[in-house]
C-alpha positions in Angstrom: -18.9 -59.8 -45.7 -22.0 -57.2 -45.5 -21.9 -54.4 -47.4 -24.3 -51.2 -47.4 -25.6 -49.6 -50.2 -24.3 -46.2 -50.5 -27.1 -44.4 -49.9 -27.7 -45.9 -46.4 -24.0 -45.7 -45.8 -24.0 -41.9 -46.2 -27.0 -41.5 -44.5 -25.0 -43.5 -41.2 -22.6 -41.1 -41.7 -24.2 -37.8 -41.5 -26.1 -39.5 -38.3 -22.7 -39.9 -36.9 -21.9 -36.2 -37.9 -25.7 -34.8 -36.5 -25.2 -36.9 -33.4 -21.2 -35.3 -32.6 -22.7 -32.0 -33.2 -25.8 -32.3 -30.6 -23.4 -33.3 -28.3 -21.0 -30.8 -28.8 -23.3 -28.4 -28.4 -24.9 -30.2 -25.3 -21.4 -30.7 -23.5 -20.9 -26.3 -24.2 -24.0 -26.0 -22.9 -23.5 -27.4 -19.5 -20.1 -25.9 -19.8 -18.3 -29.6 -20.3 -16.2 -27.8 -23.0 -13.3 -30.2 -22.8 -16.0 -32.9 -23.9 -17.5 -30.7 -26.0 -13.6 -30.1 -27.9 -13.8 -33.8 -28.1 -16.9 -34.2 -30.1 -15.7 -30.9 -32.3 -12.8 -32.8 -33.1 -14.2 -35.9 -34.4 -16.9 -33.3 -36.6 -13.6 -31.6 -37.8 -12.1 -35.1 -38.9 -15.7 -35.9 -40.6 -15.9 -32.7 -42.5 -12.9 -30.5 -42.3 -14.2 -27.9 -45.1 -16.4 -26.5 -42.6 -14.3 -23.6 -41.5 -16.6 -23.0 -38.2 -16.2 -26.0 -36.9 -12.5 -25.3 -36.1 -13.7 -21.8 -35.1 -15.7 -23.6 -32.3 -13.3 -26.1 -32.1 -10.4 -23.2 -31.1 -13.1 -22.1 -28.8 -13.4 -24.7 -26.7 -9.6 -25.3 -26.3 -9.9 -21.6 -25.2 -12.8 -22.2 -22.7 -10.7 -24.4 -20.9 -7.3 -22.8 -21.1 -5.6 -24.5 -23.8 -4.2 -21.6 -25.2 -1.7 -23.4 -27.5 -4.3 -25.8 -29.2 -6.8 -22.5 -29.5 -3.8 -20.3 -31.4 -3.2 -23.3 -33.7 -6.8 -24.2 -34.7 -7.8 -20.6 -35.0 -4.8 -19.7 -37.4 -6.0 -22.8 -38.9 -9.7 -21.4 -39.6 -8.5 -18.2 -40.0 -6.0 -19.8 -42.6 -9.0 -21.3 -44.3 -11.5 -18.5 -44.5 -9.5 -15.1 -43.3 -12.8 -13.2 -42.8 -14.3 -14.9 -40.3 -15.0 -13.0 -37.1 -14.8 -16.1 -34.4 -11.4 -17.3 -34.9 -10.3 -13.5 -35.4 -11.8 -11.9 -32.0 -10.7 -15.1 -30.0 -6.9 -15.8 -31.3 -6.9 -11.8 -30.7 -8.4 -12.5 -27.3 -6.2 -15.3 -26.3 -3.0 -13.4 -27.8 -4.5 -10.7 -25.3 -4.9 -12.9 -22.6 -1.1 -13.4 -23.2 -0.4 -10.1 -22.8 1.2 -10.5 -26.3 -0.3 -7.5 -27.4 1.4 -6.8 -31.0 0.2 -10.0 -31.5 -3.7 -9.4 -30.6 -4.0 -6.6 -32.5 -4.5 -7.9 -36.6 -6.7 -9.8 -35.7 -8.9 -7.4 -33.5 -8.9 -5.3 -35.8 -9.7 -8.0 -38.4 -12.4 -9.0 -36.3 -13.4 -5.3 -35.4 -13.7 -4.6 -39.6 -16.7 -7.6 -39.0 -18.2 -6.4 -36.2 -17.1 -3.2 -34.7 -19.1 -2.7 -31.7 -17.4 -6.1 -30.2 -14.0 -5.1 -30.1 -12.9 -1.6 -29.4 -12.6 -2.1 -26.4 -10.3 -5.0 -26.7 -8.3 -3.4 -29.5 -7.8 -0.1 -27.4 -6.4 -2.4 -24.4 -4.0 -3.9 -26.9 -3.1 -0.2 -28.5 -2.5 0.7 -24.9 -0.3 -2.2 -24.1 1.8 -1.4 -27.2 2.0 2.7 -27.2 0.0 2.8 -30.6 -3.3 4.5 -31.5 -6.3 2.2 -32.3 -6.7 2.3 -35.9 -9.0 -0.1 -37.8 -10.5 1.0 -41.3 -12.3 -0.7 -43.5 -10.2 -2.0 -46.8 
């Protein structure tokens, strides 16, 4: 039986976690996002405290139309660290996308609170789908 010596074990391992995340981001490049969800998924099961590796994880089950895998890994990240603007804008996009616009609009305007300038219009469509007046202020 061989065993490695911790160090050189851990240091395998975060080859194996550099390598999935070159070719995620390799595979979205070339706009291979199913592969690229595949190599974000293994990264995810390596290290699942990083938040933003679901986030771009959700976005690549969006990319290709997978709305029900984007919802649940974006409420995921979102459940994980609420302010983060990726998971927000695109579960609000893919609820939009749905036409389920009560749905969209917390986290638009979640997402607008982080970066304003991306979502009004998006959060207006939604207020318009819905009868209600865009509102978003800061807490």
């Amino acid at each position: 039986m061989l065993c490695l010596p911790l160090g050189m074990a851990f240091s395998q391992a975060q080859d194996s976690f550099e390598s999935l995340l070159v070719s995620a981001q390799q595979a979205q490049a070339r706009g291979d996002f199913q592969s690229a969800a595949e190599f974000y998924k293994q990264a995810v099961a390596l290290h699942p405290e990083i938040v933003e590796l679901r986030a771009n994880l959700g976005l690549m089950y969006y990319q290709t139309g997978r709305d029900d895998k984007a919802i649940e890994t974006f409420r995921e990240a979102i459940r994980l660290k609420p302010t983060l603007f990726v998971p927000n804008l695109f579960l609000g996009l893919d609820y939009l996308r749905l036409k389920h616009f009560k749905d969209a609009i917390p986290y638009l305007k979640k997402a607008a609170i982080s970066n304003p300038a991306d979502i009004q219009p998006q959060l207006g469509f939604c207020s318009h789908g819905t009868g209600t007046q865009p509102t978003c202020r800061h807490s």
